[in-house]
C-alpha positions as CSV (number, residue, x, y, z in Angstrom):
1,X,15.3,62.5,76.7
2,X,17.8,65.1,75.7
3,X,20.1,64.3,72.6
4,X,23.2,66.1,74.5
5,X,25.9,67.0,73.1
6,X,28.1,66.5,75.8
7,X,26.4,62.9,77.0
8,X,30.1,61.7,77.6
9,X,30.1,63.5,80.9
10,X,27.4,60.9,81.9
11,X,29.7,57.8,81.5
12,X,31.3,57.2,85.4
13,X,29.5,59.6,86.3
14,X,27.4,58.7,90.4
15,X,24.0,60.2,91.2
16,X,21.8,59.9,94.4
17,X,18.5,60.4,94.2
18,X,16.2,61.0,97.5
19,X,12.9,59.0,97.4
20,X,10.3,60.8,98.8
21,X,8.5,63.4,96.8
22,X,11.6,63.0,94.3
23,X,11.5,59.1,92.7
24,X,7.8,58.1,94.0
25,X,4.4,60.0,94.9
26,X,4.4,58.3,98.7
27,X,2.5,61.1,100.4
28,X,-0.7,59.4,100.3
29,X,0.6,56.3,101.6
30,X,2.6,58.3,104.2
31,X,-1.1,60.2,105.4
32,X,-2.8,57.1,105.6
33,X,-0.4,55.9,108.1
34,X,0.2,58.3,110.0
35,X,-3.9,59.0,110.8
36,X,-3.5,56.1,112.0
37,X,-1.2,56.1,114.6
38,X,-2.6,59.9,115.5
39,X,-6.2,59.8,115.4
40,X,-6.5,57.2,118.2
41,X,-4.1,59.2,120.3
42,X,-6.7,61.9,120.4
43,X,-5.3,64.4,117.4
44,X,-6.9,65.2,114.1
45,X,-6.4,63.6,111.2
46,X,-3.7,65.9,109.0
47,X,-4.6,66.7,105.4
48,X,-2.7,65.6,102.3
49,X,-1.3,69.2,101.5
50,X,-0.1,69.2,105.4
51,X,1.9,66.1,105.2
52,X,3.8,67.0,102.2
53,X,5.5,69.8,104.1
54,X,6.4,67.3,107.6
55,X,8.2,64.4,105.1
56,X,11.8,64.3,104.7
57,X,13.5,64.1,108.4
58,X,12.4,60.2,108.5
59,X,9.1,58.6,110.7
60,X,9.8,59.7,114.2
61,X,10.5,63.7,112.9
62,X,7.1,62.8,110.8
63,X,5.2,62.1,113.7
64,X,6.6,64.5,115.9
65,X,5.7,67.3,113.6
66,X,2.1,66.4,113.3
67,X,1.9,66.9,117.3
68,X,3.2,69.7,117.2
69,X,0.9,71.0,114.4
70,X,-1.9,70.6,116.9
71,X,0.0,71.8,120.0
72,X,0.5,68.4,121.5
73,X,4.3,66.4,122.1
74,X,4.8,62.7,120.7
75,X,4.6,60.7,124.1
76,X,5.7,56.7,123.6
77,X,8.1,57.8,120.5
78,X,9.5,54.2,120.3
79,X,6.3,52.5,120.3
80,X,4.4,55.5,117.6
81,X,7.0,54.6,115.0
82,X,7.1,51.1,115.7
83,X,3.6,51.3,114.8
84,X,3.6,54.0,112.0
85,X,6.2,51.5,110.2
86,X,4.1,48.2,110.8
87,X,1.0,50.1,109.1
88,X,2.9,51.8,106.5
89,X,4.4,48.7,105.2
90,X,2.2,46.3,105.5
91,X,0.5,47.9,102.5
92,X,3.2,50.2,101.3
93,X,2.6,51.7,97.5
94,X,-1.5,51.3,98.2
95,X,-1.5,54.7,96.7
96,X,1.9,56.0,96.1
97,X,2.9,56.6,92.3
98,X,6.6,56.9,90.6
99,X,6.2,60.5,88.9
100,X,6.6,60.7,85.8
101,X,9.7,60.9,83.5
102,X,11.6,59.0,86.1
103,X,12.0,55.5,84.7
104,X,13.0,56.6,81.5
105,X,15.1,59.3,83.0
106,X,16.6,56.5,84.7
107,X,16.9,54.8,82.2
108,X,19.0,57.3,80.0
109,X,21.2,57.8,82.3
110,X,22.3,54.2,83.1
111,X,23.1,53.4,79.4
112,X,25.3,56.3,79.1
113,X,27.1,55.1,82.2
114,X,25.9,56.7,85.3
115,X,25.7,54.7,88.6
116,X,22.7,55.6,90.3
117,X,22.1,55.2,93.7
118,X,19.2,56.2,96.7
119,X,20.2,58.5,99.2
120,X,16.7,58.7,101.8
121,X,15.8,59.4,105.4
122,X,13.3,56.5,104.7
123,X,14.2,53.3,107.0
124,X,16.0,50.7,104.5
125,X,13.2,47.7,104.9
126,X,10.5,50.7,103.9
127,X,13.2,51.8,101.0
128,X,13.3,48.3,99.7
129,X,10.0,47.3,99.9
130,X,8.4,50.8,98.2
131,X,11.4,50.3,95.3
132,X,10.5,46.7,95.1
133,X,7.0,47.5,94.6
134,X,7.5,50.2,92.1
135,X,9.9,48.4,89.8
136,X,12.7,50.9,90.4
137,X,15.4,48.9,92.7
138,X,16.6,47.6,89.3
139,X,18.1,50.9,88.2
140,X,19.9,51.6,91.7
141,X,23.0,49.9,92.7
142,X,22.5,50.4,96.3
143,X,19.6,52.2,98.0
144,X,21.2,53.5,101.6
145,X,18.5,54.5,104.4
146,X,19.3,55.8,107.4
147,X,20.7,52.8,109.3
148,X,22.7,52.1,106.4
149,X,24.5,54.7,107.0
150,X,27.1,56.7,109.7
151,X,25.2,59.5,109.6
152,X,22.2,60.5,107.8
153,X,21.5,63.9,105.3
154,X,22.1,66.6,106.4
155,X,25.2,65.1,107.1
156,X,27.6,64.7,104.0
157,X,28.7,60.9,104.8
158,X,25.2,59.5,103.8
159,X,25.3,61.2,100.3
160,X,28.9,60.4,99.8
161,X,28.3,56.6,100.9
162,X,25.8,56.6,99.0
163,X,27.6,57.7,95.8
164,X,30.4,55.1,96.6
165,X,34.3,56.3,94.9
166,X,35.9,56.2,92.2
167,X,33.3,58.3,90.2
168,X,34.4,61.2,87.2
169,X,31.6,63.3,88.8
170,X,28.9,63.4,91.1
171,X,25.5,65.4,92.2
172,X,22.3,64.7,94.3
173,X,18.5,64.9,93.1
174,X,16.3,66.0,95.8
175,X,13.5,67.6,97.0
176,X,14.1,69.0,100.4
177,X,16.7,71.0,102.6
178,X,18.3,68.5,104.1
179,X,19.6,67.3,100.6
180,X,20.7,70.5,99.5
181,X,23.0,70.6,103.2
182,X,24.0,67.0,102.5
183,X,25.4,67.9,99.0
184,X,27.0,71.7,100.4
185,X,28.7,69.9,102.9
186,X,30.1,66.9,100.7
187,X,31.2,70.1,98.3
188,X,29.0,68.5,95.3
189,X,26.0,70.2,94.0
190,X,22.3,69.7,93.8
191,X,19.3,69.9,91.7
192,X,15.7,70.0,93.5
193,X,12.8,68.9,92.3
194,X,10.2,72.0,92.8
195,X,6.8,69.1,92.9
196,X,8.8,67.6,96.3
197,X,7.8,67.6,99.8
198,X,9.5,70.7,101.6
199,X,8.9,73.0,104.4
200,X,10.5,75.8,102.1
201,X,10.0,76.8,99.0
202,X,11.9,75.1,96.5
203,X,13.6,78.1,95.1
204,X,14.8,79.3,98.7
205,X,16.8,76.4,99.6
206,X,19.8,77.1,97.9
207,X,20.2,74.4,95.3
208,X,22.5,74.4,92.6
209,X,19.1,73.8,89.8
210,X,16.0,74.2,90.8
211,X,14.0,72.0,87.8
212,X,10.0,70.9,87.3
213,X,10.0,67.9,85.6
214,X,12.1,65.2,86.5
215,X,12.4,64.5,82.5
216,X,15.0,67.8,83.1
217,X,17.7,66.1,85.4
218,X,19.9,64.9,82.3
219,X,19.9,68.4,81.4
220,X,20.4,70.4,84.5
221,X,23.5,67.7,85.5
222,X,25.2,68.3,82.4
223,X,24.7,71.9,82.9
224,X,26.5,71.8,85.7
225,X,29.0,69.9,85.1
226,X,30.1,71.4,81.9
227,X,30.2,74.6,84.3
228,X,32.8,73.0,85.9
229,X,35.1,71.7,83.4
C-alpha cells in the first residue's frame, strides 16, 4: 500500500465498489451457470472470454445477451432467471476468486477511515452469499443490489444510496459503463478497473482513472481528490 502523503483525505471519506470483475473473479461461476440454463434450450455453450463481455446489466440482461449472440430471443424470461439464480447459488464461489490486492486494499482504506460500500447489478441474496463466501462482507458496511435500491446503475440513486451521506468525499470503483454513467450522473468520479468485464474497452468509457491493479485505487482516489481541493 501507498505511504501517502495526503492519507488524511481518506478519513470520512465513502467508496463503492461494483462486484463483478472489480472485487471477485465470478466469471467462471457466472459461465457455468448460464450453460446451463442455455444449452438445454437448444444454444451453444458461450466461452469464458464471451461471458466476460455480457456481465454487468444483472442475470436477465446476461441471458438475454447470450441469445442474442446466437441469433435467438430469451423466451420464458421469468422462469430462465429463476433458474440461472437457483444454479448459480447453489454453488456460488465454486470457481470465482477475489483478485488480488483487494483485501489489503481494503483493508488500508478502512483504518484510515473510509466507509466502504458495494454498489452491484448482482441480485442482493447472490451479493451476500458470494461476499459471505469470499470473506469480504466484513469490510463493507452495506452491500446494495438491485432490489435494494430505487433505481439501479446507470442510474445515480443506486451509487449515491449506496455511498449513504454525510461523507467528506466520495468516488466509485468499477469495471464497466454503467458505473462510469452512475458516477457522471451523481456528479462524483470514477476509477475502472481495466482486468473487468466490459463490452468496451476500458479506456473508452470515460472514467475519471483508468488503473490495472486494484493495489492502485488508494492512489488514483487521492489523486483525484487532491485535484479537487
Amino acid at each position: 500500500m501507498p505511504d501517502l502523503e495526503d492519507a488524511d483525505l481518506f478519513d470520512g471519506a465513502a467508496i463503492a465498489f461494483d462486484l463483478d470483475g472489480t472485487l471477485v473473479d465470478t466469471a467462471p461461476d457466472l459461465l457455468r451457470a448460464l450453460n446451463a440454463v442455455i444449452i438445454p434450450r437448444g444454444l451453444v455453450a458461450v466461452e469464458l472470454s464471451a461471458v466476460r463481455a455480457m456481465v454487468g446489466r444483472g442475470a436477465r440482461a446476461l441471458l438475454e445477451r447470450a441469445h442474442d449472440s446466437q441469433g435467438r430471443t430469451l423466451e420464458g424470461a421469468d422462469a430462465a432467471v429463476a433458474e440461472f439464480i437457483d444454479i448459480y447459488a447453489a454453488d456460488i464461489c465454486a470457481h470465482s476468486q477475489v483478485f488480488d490486492g483487494v483485501e489489503a486494499t481494503l483493508d488500508w482504506l478502512r483504518t484510515r477511515g473510509s466507509r466502504l460500500s458495494v454498489c452491484t447489478n448482482k441480485p442482493s441474496v447472490l451479493s451476500d452469499a458470494l461476499m459471505a463466501e469470499t470473506g469480504l462482507a466484513g469490510y463493507f458496511d452495506r452491500i446494495i443490489g438491485p432490489d435494494r435500491t430505487t433505481a439501479k446503475k446507470p442510474a445515480p440513486d443506486h451509487l449515491l444510496e449506496s455511498l449513504g451521506g454525510g461523507y467528506a468525499r466520495a468516488a466509485l470503483v468499477g469495471d464497466s459503463e454503467p458505473d462510469v454513467a452512475s458516477a457522471a450522473a451523481a456528479g462524483l468520479p470514477s476509477i475502472v478497473m481495466s482486468y473487468g468485464y466490459s463490452e468496451r474497452p476500458a479506456d473508452s468509457l470515460g472514467a475519471d482513472r483508468v488503473i490495472h491493479s486494484f493495489s492502485d485505487v488508494p492512489l488514483a482516489l487521492a489523486e483525484l481528490w487532491r485535484a479537487k481541493t
